[in-house]
C-alpha positions as CSV (number, residue, x, y, z in Angstrom):
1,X,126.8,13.1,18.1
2,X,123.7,14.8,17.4
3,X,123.0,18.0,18.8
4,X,119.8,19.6,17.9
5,X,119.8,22.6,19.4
6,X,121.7,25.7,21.9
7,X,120.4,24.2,25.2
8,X,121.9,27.5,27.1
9,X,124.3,30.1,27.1
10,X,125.6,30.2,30.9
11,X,126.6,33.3,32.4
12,X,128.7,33.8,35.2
13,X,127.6,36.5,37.9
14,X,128.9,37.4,41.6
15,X,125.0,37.8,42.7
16,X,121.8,36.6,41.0
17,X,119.7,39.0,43.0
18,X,121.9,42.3,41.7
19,X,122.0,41.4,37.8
20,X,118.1,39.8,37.5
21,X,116.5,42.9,38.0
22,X,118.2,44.0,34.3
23,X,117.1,40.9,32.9
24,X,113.6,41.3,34.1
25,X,113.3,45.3,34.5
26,X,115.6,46.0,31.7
27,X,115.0,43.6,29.1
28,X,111.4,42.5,29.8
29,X,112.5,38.2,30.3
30,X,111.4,36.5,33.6
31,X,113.2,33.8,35.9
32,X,111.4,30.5,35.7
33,X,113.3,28.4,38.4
34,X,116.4,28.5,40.7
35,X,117.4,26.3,42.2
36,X,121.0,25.3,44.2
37,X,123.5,22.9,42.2
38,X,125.7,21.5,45.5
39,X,128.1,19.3,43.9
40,X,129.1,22.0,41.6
41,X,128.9,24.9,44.4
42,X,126.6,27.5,42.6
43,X,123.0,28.6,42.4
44,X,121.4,29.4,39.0
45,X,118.5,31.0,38.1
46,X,116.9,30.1,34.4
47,X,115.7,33.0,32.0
48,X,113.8,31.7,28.6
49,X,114.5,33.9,25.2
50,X,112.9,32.1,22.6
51,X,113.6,28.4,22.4
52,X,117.1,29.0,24.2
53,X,117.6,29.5,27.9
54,X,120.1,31.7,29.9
55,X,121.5,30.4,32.7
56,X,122.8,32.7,35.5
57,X,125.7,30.8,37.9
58,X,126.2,32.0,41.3
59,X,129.3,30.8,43.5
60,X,127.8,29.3,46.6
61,X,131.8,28.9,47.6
62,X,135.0,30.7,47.2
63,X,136.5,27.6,45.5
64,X,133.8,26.7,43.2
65,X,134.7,26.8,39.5
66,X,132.6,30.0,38.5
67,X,134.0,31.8,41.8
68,X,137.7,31.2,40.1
69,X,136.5,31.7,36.7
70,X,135.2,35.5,38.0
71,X,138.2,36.2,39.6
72,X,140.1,35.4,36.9
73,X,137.9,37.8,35.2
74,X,139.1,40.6,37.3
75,X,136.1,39.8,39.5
76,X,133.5,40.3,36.8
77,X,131.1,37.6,35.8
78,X,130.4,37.7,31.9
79,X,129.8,34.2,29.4
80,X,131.0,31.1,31.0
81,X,129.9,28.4,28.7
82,X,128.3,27.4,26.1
83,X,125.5,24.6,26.0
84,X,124.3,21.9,23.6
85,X,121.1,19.6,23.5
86,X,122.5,16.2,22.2
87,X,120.1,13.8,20.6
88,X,121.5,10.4,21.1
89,X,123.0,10.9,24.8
90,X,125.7,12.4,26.5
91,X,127.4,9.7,27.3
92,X,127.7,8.4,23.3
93,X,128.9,11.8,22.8
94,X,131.3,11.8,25.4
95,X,132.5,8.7,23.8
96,X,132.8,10.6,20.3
97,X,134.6,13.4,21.3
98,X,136.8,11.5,23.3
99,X,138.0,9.3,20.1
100,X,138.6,12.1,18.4
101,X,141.1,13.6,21.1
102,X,138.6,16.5,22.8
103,X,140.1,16.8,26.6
104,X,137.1,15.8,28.5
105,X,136.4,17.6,32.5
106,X,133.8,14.8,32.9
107,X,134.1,11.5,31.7
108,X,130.9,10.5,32.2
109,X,127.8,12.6,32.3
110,X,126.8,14.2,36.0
111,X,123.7,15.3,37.6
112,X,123.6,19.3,36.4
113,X,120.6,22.2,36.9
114,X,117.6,21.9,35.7
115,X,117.5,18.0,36.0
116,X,119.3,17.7,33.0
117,X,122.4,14.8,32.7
118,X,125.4,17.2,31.7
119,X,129.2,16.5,31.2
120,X,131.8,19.1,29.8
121,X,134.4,19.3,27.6
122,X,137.7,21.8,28.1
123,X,137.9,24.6,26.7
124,X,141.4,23.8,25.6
125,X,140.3,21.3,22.9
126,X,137.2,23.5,22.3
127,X,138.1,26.6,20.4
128,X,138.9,28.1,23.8
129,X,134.9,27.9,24.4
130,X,133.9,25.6,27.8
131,X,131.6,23.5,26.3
132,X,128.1,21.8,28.4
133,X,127.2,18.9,26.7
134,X,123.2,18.1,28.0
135,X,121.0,15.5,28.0
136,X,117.7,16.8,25.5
């Protein structure tokens, strides 16, 4: 696999519209897009900081994955996952980790935000770090 670069960090937040105002306001960055992710049950809105993007995830249902991952953060959003741009496709590196015994959540790559072909890998064989494999 051949990642060349952080693709984006994602953050988990209960409402886009409360924490962009700090982004914006605060630290001077401006949302580019959002858009609505339906299969995956969140809305993100897309921040640039250098060559890396942050990517804010707001449940659009109470049993999405980033709803439960807040609750289980005593209701507070905070990091969620960690991106990477992978050269020679996701599904190659799919294949990669997979051989070498990573626990994949997708075992093929997905439709994900931003147009980008996605797939994930658990945090459980990942250093404890939930791990967005994207298309570059």
């Amino acid at each position: 696999m051949k990642i060349s670069h952080i693709e984006h960090l994602g953050i988990a937040v209960k409402s886009i519209d409360e924490v962009l105002p700090y982004f914006e306001n605060v630290l001077g960055l401006k949302c580019y897009k959002q858009e609505v992710v339906e299969d995956q049950k969140v809305k993100t809105a897309f921040i640039m900081v250098g060559q890396t993007k942050l990517e804010l995830l707001e449940p659009t249902s109470e049993d999405s994955t980033v709803a439960k991952f807040i609750e289980n953060n005593g209701g507070k959003g905070g990091m969620h996952h960690l991106a990477f741009a992978i050269e020679d496709g996701v599904a190659n590196a799919l294949a990669e980790c997979d051989e070498k015994g990573i626990r994949l959540i997708d075992k093929a790559p997905r439709n994900g935000a931003d147009g980008k072909h996605i797939a994930f890998l658990h945090p459980k064989s990942t250093a404890a770090v939930l791990t967005e494999l994207c298309e570059d």
